[in-house]
C-alpha positions, -999 to +999 in steps of 0.1 A: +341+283+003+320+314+001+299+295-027+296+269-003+280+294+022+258+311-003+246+277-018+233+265+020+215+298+029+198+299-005+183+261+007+176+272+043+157+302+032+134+277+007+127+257+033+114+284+052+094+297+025+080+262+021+073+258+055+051+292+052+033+283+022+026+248+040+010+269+068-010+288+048-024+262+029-032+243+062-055+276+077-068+280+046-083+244+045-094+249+082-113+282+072-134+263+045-145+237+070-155+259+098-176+288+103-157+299+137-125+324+134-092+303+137-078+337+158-104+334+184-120+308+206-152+311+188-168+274+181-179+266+146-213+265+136-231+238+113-249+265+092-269+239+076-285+231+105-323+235+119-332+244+152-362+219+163-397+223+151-420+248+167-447+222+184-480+226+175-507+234+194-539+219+201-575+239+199-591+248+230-597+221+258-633+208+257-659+218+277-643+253+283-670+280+290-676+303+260-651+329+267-636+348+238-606+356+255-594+326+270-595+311+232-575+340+223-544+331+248-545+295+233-538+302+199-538+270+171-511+268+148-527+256+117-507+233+090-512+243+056-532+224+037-512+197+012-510+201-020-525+164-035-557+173-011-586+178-034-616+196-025-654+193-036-668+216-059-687+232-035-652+239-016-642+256-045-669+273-054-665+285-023-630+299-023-638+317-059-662+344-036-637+346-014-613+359-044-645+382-053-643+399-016-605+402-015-606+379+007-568+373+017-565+335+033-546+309+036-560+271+027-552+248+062-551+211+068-584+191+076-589+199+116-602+168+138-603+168+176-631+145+185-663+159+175-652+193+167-632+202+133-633+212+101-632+195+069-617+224+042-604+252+071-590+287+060-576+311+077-584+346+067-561+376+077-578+406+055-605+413+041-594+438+010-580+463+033-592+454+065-574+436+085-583+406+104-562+408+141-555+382+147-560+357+118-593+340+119-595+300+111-631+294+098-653+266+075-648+290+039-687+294+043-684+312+073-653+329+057-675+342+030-703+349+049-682+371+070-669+394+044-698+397+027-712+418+060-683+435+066-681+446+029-716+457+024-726+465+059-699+475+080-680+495+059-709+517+049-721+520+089-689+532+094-681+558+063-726+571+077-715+570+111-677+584+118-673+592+077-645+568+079-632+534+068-624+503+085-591+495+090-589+463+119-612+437+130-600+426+162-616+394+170-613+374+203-624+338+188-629+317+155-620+278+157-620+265+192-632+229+203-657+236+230-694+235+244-721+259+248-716+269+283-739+256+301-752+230+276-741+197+262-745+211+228-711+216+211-702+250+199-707+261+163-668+276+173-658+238+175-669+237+137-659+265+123-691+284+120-686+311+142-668+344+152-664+367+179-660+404+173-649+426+203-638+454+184-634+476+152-609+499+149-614+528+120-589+546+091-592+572+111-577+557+145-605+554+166-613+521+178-651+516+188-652+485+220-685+462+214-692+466+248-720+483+259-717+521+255-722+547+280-754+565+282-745+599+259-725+582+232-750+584+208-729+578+177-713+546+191-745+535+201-764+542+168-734+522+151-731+492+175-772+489+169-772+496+130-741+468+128-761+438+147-793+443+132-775+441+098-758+411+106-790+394+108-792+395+076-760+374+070-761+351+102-785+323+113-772+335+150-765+373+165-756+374+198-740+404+220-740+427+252-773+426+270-783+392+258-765+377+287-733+379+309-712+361+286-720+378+260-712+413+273-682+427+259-685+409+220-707+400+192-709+367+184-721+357+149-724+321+133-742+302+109-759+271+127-781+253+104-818+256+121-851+239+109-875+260+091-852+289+088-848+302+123-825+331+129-813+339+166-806+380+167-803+391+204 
């Protein structure tokens, strides 16, 4: 009899044990599918999943007066450029100076809104060690052009002037789809070809505003004066403050293509 007893409580207590090893088996196979805890009430997650694209945006609406700033709070997220695109030599050509300078940029997709775009855009964010704030979308001539001034003319004014380096260009406008204001003519910004400086901050920590100075700052003056007469040197086109209203608080420099060679420094 007491065999009897023995015999059934040995087969009760396997069936238990089975029942627990059943169990575990079963959260076990929940845990692999599921990235939630099975001892709370936290949902799973799909970690594979994406959350929707960023959507891109669009240059500046046209006919827009020519206000650095205003590009600035519209900014264009540019694709980069594919891989099977192939370029002209001249485009490449192009893109070995920019290696020369330490130039640091990014090769974007072909840009068409209407009658602005460019072809072969990049967008450069350094120049050696200077950086470009914020990242500058340009034709790679303009790119170049660009660097080479602020290599061989900026820098020096700077290390003459303040016996410091550059360390930040802040620039308020590159690519942006828009008119001259106040003209039909489109914008050399809706093609790439220009840039608008509004100011330059130094190693040192000072940052020098394009804007006009005040009457006794002789040193900012001297430098703001030394760095746009230089840049006619580089630039088919020189504009800043006291050539008009617009024009008051930045320097804008481009590369237009004139007849007989005409440069515009003001």
């Amino acid at each position: 009899m007491a065999g009897i007893f023995r015999a059934a409580s040995v087969a009760v207590r396997q069936v238990r044990r089975a029942r627990m090893i059943a169990g575990g088996l079963a959260i076990a196979a929940i845990s692999a599918c599921t990235t939630g805890s099975v001892l709370s009430l936290e949902p799973a997650v799909d970690v594979g999943s994406q959350t929707s694209a960023v959507p891109e945006y669009a240059g500046m609406q046209r006919l827009v007066p020519s206000n650095p700033y205003m590009t600035a709070a519209y900014p264009r997220m540019g694709e980069p450029m594919a891989p099977t695109e192939q370029m002209p030599a001249s485009e490449v050509e192009c893109r070995k100076d920019l290696k020369r300078l330490g130039v640091v940029y990014t090769d974007l997709a072909p840009i068409r809104e209407g009658q602005c775009g460019i072809d072969y855009p990049v967008k450069i964010s350094a120049i050696g060690r200077i950086a470009m704030k914020p990242a500058a979308t340009l034709t790679c001539d303009m790119a170049a052009t660009f660097a080479g001034w602020a290599r061989n003319e900026l820098v020096p004014s700077a290390r003459w002037r303040y016996f410091s380096g550059v360390r930040t260009i802040r620039q308020g406008s590159s690519y942006s789809c828009r008119r001259i204001a106040g003209e039909g003519t489109l914008s050399e910004h809706g093609k790439g070809n220009a840039l608008d400086v509004m100011s330059i901050e130094l190693s040192n920590g000072k940052e020098i505003d394009v804007r006009k100075p005040g009457l006794f700052a002789f040193r900012t003056r001297g430098f703001l004066n030394t760095v746009r007469a230089d840049g006619c040197q580089y630039f088919t086109t020189v504009l800043g403050p006291g050539y008009n209203y617009d024009h008051r608080n930045h320097f804008h420099f481009d590369i237009k293509n004139r007849k007989n060679g005409y440069r515009a420094c003001r």
